[in-house]
N, C-alpha and C positions, 0 to 999 in steps of 0.2 A: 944552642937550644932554640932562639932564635930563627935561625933557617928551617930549622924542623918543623917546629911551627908553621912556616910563612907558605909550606908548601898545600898543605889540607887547608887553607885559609883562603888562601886563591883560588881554591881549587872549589870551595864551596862559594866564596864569592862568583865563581863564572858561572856554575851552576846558575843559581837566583837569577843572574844576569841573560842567560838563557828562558829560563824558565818566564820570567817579566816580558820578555821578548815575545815569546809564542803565546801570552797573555794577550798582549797587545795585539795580536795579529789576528786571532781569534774574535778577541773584540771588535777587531775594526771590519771582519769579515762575515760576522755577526749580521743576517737579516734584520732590517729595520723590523717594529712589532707590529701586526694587522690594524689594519685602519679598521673601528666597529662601525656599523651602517645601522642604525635605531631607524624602524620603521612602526608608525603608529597604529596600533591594532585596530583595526574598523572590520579587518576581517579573520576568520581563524593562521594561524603561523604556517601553515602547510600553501595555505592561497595566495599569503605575502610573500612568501619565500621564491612559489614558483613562478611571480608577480613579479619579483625583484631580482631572482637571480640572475636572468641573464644580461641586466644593469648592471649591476655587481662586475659579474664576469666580464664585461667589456671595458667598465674602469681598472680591473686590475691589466686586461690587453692594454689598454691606453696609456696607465700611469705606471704598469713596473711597480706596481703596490698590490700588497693581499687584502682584500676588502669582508670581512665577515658579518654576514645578515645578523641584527638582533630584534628583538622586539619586547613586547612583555604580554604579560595573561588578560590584563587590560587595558584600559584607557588611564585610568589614576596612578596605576602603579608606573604604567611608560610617563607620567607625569612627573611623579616623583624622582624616575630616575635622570629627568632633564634637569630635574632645580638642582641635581648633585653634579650634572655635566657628566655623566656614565653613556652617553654615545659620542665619537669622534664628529658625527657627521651623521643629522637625523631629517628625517622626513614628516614634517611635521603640520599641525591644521594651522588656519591662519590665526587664532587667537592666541594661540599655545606661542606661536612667533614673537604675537605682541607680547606675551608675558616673559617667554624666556629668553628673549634678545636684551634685558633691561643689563645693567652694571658692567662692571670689568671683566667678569666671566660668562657675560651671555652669551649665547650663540649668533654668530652673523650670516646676513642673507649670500646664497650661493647660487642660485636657481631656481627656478621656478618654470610651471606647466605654458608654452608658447599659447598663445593667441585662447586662452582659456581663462572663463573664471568659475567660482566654484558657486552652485546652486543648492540648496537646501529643498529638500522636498518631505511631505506627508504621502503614507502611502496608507490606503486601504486594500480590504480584500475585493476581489470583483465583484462578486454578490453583493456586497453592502449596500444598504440603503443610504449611505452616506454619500452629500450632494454638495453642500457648504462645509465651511469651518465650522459656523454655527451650530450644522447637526452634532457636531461632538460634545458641546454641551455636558457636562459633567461625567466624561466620560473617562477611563485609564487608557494611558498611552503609552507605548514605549520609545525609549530613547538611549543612543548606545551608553553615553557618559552625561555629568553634566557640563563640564566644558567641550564639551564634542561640539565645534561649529557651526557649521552649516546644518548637522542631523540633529541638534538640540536647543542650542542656545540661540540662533534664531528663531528657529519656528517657537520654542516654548515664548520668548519675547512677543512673538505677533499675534499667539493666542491673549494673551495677556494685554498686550495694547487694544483688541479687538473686548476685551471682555467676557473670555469665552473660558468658564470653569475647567479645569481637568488635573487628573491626577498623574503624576508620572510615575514611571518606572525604567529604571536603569537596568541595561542587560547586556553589556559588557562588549558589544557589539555592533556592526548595524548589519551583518547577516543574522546574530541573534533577534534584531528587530523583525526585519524578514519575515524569518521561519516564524515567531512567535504569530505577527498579524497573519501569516497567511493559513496559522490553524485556528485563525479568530481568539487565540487568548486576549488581544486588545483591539480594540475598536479601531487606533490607528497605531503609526510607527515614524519615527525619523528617518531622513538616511540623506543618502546624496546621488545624483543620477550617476557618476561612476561605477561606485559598491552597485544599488539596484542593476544595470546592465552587466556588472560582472558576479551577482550571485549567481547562484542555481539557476539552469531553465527552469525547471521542476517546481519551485520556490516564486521566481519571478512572472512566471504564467498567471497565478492567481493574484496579481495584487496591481494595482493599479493605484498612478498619482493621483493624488487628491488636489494640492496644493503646492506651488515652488514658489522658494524663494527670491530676491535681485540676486543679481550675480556678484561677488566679490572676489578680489586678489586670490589667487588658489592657495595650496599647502607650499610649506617652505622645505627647499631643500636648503638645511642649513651646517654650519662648522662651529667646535667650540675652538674658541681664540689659543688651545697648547695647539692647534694643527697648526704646520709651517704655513706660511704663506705660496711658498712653491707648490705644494699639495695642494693647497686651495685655487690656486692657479691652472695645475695640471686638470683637478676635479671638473672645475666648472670647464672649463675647455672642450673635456673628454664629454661631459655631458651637452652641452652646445652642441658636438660635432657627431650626435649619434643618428642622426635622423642622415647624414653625409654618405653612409656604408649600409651595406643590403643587409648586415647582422645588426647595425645597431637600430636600423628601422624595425627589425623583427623583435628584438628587446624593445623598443618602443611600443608594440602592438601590444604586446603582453600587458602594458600598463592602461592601456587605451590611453594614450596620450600623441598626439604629433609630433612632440617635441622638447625642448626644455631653451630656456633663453638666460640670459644672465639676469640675475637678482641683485636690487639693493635695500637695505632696511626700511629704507623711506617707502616702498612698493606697498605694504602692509598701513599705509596711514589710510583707506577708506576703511579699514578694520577697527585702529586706534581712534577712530571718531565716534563711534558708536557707542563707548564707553562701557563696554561690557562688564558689567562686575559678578562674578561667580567662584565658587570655590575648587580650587586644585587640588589633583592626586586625592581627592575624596570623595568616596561613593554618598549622596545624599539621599 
């Protein structure tokens, strides 16, 4: 009885043994999961995308990793989704850096824009009788977010050290700021010389600086601390070495950037000096 048994026993034993096997092999031939790439909305998802894809595409040539563009609908919400750590690897402003590089799950620095810093500008429309700061005078303004750096929290800071009244208004964008100033709904707008040279001709024609800001540390290209270290190795590497090859110069153009250099978190302390205090992931 005994042998009878012992035959369907082993026989369903090799199975499982089998079966665990090609488990195993499945798994271990299993693609790694896409790396997400968070890019901070300053401009509509269709302008970033075609802004970043062929970035993208060159880290996946480079690193043998799948890299997939995200973004969010605006500035608070891609805020939000940084305090959760929901991008692998995000591009982000420089105060967002200060904020989310803090604890054991901040994000660390990977990169940054070569021989650039970033400037804050005020834009008017060309028409405007607007001449000084001073002429805005109790005037509404637009600005894409409130922690938006350079397009908001500067400039709104130097109205305010200058004494100069005004109201804001948040419009989810700084191509929203743009188009809004240059059909005159506000007197003036935030932005940053990159965004302004890469809206609309059409949009950009009519509007002129008013005011820029000093230059600071630019946006971070940054990693949250689940990415291996090898990955952050290959990343920054891959992005150092894109200005070295005729496609990654041309992904380079796309961004209007020269280049990218290696980043460390210390690079962001002319930011952390300023002590900026404002509220995250909320529209005020």
């Amino acid at each position: 009885m005994k042998s009878r048994m012992a035959g369907p026993f082993l026989c369903l034993l090799s199975c499982l043994l089998l079966a665990a096997t090609a488990l195993a092999e499945i798994a271990v031939q299993a693609p790694p999961m896409p790396v997400s790439f968070g890019v901070v909305p300053q401009q509509a998802p269709s302008k970033l995308l075609a802004s970043w894809g062929p970035v993208l595409s060159e880290l996946q040539a480079r690193t043998g990793r799948r890299f997939v563009f995200r973004t969010a609908p605006d500035i608070p919400t891609f805020e939000q989704r940084l305090a959760v750590g929901e991008y692998d690897i995000a591009y982000m402003n420089p105060y967002h850096f200060t904020e989310f590089n803090q604890g054991d799950q901040g994000y660390q620095a990977v990169a940054k824009a070569k021989d650039k810093l970033i400037r804050g500008i005020l834009v008017v429309r060309k028409g405007a009788v607007t001449q000084t700061l001073h002429d805005l005078e109790g005037e509404t303004l637009a600005f894409p977010a409130p922690a938006a750096f350079a397009a908001s929290v500067l400039p709104r800071a130097h109205l305010k050290g200058e004494g100069i009244a005004f109201d804001a208004r948040y419009v989810a964008s700084h191509d929203s700021v743009y188009k809004a100033v240059a059909k005159g709904l506000y007197a003036a707008g935030g932005g940053v010389v990159r965004t302004l040279n890469a809206t609309d001709p059409e949009v950009r024609e009519q509007l002129r600086v008013l005011w820029t800001t000093p230059g600071y540390t630019p946006h971070a290209i940054a990693v949250h601390p689940r990415v291996s270290q090898d990955l952050v190795v290959a990343v920054r590497d891959a992005l150092v070495d894109l200005s070295d090859s005729e496609a990654g110069r041309a992904a380079l153009d796309r961004l209007k950037v020269k280049g990218f250099e290696p980043a460390t978190n210390a690079d962001w302390d002319d930011v952390r000096g300023l002590s900026i205090e404002t509220q995250l992931g909320k529209d005020q």
